[in-house]
C-alpha positions in Angstrom: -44.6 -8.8 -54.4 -47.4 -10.1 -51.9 -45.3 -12.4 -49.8 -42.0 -9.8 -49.5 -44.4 -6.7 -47.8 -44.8 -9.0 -44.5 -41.2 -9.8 -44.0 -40.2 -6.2 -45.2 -42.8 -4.5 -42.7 -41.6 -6.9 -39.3 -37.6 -6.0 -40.5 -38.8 -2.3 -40.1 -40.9 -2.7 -37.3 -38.3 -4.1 -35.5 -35.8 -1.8 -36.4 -37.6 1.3 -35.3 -38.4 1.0 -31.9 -34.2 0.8 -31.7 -34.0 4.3 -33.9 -35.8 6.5 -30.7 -33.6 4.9 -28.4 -30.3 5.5 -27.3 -29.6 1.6 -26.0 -26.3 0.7 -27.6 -25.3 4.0 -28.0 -21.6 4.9 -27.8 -21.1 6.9 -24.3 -17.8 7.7 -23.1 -17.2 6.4 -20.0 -17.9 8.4 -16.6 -15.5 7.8 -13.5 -17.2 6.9 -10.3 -18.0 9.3 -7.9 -15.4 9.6 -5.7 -14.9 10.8 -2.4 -11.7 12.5 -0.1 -11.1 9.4 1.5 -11.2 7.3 -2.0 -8.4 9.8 -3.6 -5.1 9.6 -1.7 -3.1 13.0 -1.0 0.1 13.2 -3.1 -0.7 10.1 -5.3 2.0 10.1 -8.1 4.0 8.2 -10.0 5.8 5.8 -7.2 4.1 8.0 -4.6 2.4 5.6 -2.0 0.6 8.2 0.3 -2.1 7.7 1.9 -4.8 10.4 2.8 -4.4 11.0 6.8 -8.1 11.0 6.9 -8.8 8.3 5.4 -8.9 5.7 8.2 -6.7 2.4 7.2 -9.3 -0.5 8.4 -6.5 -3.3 7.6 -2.4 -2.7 7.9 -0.4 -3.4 4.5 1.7 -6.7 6.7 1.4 -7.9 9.9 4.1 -9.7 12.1 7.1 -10.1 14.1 9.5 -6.7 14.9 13.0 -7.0 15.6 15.7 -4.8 16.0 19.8 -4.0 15.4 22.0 -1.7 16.9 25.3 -1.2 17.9 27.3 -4.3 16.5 26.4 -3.0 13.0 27.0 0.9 13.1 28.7 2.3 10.5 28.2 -1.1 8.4 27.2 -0.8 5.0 23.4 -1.3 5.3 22.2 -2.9 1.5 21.2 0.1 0.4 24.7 1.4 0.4 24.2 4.0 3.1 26.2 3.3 6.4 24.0 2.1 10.0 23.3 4.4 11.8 21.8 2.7 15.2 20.2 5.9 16.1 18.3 6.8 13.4 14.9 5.5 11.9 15.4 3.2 9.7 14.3 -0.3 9.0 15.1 -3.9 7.3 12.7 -5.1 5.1 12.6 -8.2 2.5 10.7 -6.5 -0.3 9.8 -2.9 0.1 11.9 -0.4 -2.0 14.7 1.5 -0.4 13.6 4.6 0.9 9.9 3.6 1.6 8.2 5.1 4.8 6.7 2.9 6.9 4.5 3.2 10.1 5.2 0.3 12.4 2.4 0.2 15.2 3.1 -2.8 18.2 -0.1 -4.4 18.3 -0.1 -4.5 22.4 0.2 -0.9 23.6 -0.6 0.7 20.0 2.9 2.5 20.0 3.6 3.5 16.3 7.0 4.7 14.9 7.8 6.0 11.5 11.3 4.4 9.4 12.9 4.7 6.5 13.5 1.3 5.2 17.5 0.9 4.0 18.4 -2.6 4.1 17.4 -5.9 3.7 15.6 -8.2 6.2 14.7 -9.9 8.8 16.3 -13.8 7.0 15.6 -16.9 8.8 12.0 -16.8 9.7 9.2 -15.8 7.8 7.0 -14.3 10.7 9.6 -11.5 11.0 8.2 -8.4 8.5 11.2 -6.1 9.8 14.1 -5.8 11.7 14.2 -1.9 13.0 16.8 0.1 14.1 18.0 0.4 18.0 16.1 4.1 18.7 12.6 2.8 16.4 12.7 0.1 18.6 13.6 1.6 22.1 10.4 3.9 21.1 8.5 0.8 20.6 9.5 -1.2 23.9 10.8 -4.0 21.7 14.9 -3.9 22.7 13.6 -5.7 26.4 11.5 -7.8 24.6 13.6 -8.7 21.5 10.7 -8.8 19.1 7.2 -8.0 19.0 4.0 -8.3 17.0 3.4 -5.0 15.0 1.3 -4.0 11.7 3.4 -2.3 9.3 1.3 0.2 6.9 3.5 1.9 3.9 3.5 6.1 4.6 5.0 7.0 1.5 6.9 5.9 -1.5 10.4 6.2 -2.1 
């Protein structure tokens, strides 16, 4: 019985100290602080709002702007709806119909909001969008034909 009291008294003294602690004790887990600008306003499912406060450091895609107008109105845009040169509304390769986007030109920091309802710009892969006539007559692009812009989604479909 001599030679199993060593081993039995290091298992226990090494079990102990673990007893008083509560190291590898199950916690449930604790979300990060968070702050107004880490929570954005209206978030929901397919929601993409962002808080107003919150200052946007980088733009969601930046490139080329071009426009459309009046050859196409009352053309079937993709989205099924009919072209309406006048309103705001946008082409865009990827983003879901119905998607708000701000478009800011990156030269005189004009920004217009547009409903994206079509598909677009095709042909060259610095184009991110291809706006409506009035978007872009608010933007100064329809004299210049295109123009370099950041594009930052507003809200979700």
């Amino acid at each position: 019985m001599r030679g199993k009291f060593p081993l039995a008294l290091l298992v226990a003294l090494v079990a102990v100290p673990g007893c008083g602690s509560d190291k590898g004790a199950f916690r449930p887990p604790v979300a990060p602080e968070t702050t107004r600008a880490d929570v954005p306003r209206g978030r929901g499912a397919g929601d993409l709002a962002r808080d107003a406060d919150a200052p946007r450091v980088t733009p969601d895609q930046v490139g080329l702007a071009t426009w459309y107008g009046h050859a196409f109105a009352g053309k079937k845009t993709a989205s099924g709806e009919r072209f309406d040169p006048r309103g705001y509304t946008a082409a865009h390769l990827k983003l879901p119909f119905g998607t708000w986007v701000e478009v800011r030109r990156v030269d005189t920091g004009r920004t217009v909001r547009v409903r994206i309802n079509d598909r677009g710009p095709h042909g060259d892969a610095r184009r991110i969008v291809d706006l409506s006539q009035r978007a872009a007559e608010d933007l100064g692009v329809v004299r210049d034909g295109l123009a370099r812009v950041e594009l930052r989604v507003v809200s979700g479909p």
